[in-house]
C-alpha positions, 0 to 999 in steps of 0.5 A: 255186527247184527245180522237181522236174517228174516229181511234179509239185512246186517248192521255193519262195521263201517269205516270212514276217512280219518277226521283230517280227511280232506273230504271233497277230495275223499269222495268221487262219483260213481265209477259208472258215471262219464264213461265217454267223458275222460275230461270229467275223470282228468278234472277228478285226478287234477284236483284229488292229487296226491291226497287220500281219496276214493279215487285210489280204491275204485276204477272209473269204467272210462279205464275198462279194457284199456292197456293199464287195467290190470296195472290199475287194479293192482294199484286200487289192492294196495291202496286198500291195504295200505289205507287200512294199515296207516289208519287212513280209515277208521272203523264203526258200528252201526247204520248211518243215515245220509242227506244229499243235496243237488240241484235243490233236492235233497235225497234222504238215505241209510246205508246198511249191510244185504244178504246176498243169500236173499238176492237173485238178479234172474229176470224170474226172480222171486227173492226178497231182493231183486233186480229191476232190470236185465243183468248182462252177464258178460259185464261181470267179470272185470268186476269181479277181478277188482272184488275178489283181491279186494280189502274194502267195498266201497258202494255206490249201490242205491236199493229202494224200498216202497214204503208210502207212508214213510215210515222207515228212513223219513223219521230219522230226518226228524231225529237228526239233531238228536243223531251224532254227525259224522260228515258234513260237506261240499261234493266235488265238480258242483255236484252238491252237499253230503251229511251223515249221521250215526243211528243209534239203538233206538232209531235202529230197531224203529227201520228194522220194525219199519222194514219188517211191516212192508215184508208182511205178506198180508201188507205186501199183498193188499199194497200191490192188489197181488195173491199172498201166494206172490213172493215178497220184494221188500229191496228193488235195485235202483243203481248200481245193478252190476255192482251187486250182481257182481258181489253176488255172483263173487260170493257164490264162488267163494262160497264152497271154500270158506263156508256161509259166515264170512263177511263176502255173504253181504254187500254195503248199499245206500237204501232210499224210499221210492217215495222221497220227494228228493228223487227223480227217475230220469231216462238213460239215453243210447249212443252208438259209436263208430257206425260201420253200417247205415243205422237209418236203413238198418231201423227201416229194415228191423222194424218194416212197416211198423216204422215211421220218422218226422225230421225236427227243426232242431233238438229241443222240437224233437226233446218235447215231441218225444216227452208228450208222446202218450201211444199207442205207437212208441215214439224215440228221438234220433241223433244223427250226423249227415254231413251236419247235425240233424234230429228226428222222431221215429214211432214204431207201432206194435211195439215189442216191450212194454216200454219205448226203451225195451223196444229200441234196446232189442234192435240195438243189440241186434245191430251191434251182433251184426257189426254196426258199430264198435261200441254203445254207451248209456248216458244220462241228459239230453244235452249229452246224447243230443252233443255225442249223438250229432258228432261224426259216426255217430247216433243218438237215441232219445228215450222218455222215463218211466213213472217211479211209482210204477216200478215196484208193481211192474217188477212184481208183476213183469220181472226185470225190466230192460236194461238201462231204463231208468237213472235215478237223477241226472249223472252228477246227482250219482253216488259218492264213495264216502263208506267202506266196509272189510270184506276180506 
């Protein structure tokens, strides 16, 4: 295992399933994913069954909280263990390049080792790796329960690089046929297509020469049109926010007790280029779930004469009211249910945050303080927020995206973005546990 300190990387040992490994049963979605769809996680089980799979080595978020999370966690230690003994898994060296192909795009990727030293998810960070949106704090904890008694990470990290002129990840698409493959199949649930290769010696000191060029800071400077005082970003998180914070946050704990070389130091995360034609930004939409107070009087009240609402006909009038909405007001779609389903715009003028997310985000928070619901969800695509949003005791907030290509600058410039702003890609276009790393 290399360790390249100066950007802030490793070149790990990577274990992947065994080559007889029913593979569309190994690999699952992001445990993220479905949180307020158990349905989705029932068809997972109904079709994994009693094979290997990474099922056994994660837990699904639809499970936090419930009676048998502990029963779960202890399961997912043993399952590490007893895949690692059996030889389930089987351990290489060396950087892996990935393809992933849904709904006709295709998401090019390297999945490599980041120092944990050289990240900070504090909204003033200055690291070289950082957050792009707020962390709560509060949500770490059960993470760290599964982390800390775990064998094997398994990632559903994506991290972006900004590099314009494609010259990090975009050559190995080239050199693919020249790359040995080392998995090649259909993800589960219509959920598209996973390749992946090996990346020899030559192609890895091409990304680690690539990568060392964006940190220059005379080349970071003139690419933001920034001091060159301004601390270098060269990694942005784009999902999987909490997953690192919590391998952060586990290793800083860690940390007093067994010294700075352990392999706890690093994180296993896919990296992927702002830039690739294959990758979206979509918005995350709110839901709010078992109202106890009039949410509609409570948003007059919070925002007062700044606010304004206009009923729509249906979802889609007011899906595209929000989407051409360009400002100065900041326009939210809202789902609601009266008696029968209905939908509306608000606008607020003299917004709080820079973006309409960030401006709905602080009222929620304040409400749920305040009792006025049981819980909130963050869920991908309009149709889900319009179905979940419109049930009884329920609402529903439809948010537009941002623009990719702004994210770095504003990163740079704003800090942390509010959390929850932006997904890359719809729920089914998430991650795969395919790779697995030792960390004990």
């Amino acid at each position: 295992m290399k360790i390249i300190d100066d950007i802030g990387i490793q070149i790990p040992q990577i274990f992947l399933p065994e080559d007889d490994t029913d593979l569309t049963k190994w690999a699952v979605i992001a445990c993220d994913q479905f949180t307020s769809q158990p349905d989705y996680w029932q068809k997972v089980e109904g079709m994994v069954g009693e094979a290997p799979s990474t099922l056994n080595l994660i837990l699904p978020e639809v499970f936090l909280g419930k009676p048998d999370e502990a029963k779960r966690i202890r399961h997912i230690h043993s399952s590490m263990q007893n895949y690692l003994d059996k030889g389930v898994v089987r351990p290489r060296e060396g950087l892996i390049y990935v393809e992933r192909t849904v709904a006709g795009k295709t998401r090019k990727g390297i999945v490599l080792c980041l120092d944990l030293e050289k990240y900070d998810y504090t909204k003033e960070s200055s690291s070289l790796i950082r957050a792009t949106e707020g962390t709560i704090v509060e949500r770490l904890p059960p993470r760290m329960k599964i982390r800390q008694g775990a064998a094997l990470e398994l990632p559903h990290i994506l991290v972006l690089i900004d590099d314009p002129t494609q010259t990090v990840i975009e050559p190995l698409t080239h050199a693919k046929h020249s790359l040995d493959k080392l998995y090649d199949f259909e993800l589960m649930l219509g959920s598209g297509h996973l390749c992946g290769y090996g990346i020899g010696d030559a192609q890895e000191a091409q990304i680690v020469a690539s990568l060392r060029r964006l940190a220059q800071p005379e080349v970071f400077a003139a690419k933001y049109g920034i001091g060159r005082e301004k601390p270098v970003l060269l990694f942005a998180m784009g999902d999987g926010n909490h997953s690192l914070a919590t391998a952060k946050a586990v290793w800083e704990k860690m940390k007093p007790q067994i010294g700075p070389d352990h392999p706890a130091r690093y994180a296993l995360v896919e990296i992927e280029n702002v830039h690739d034609e294959g990758l979206e930004f979509e918005p995350i939409h709110r839901v709010l779930f078992g109202l106890k107070k009039n949410i509609f009087a409570a948003m007059q009240q919070y925002y007062g004469a700044n606010f304004s609402y206009t009923p729509m006909a249906n979802a889609q009038k007011m899906i595209e009211q929000v989407d051409r909405s360009k400002g100065p007001k900041q326009a939210i779609g809202f789902i609601s249910n009266d008696g029968s389903a209905s939908f509306g715009v608000m606008e607020i003028s003299q917004p709080s945050s820079n973006l309409p997310v960030g401006t709905l985000q602080i009222f929620l928070d304040a409400f749920l303080k305040d009792g006025g619901a049981d819980k909130i969800d963050y869920v991908h695509g309009a149709e889900v927020v319009c179905k979940l949003g419109s049930q009884p005791g329920n609402a529903g907030f439809y948010v537009s995206g941002m623009n990719k290509s702004d994210l770095f600058k504003t990163v740079i410039l704003d800090g942390a973005l509010p959390r929850k702003t932006f997904s890359m890609g719809e729920a089914k276009e998430k991650r795969f546990y395919m790779e697995a790393r030792k960390i004990n």
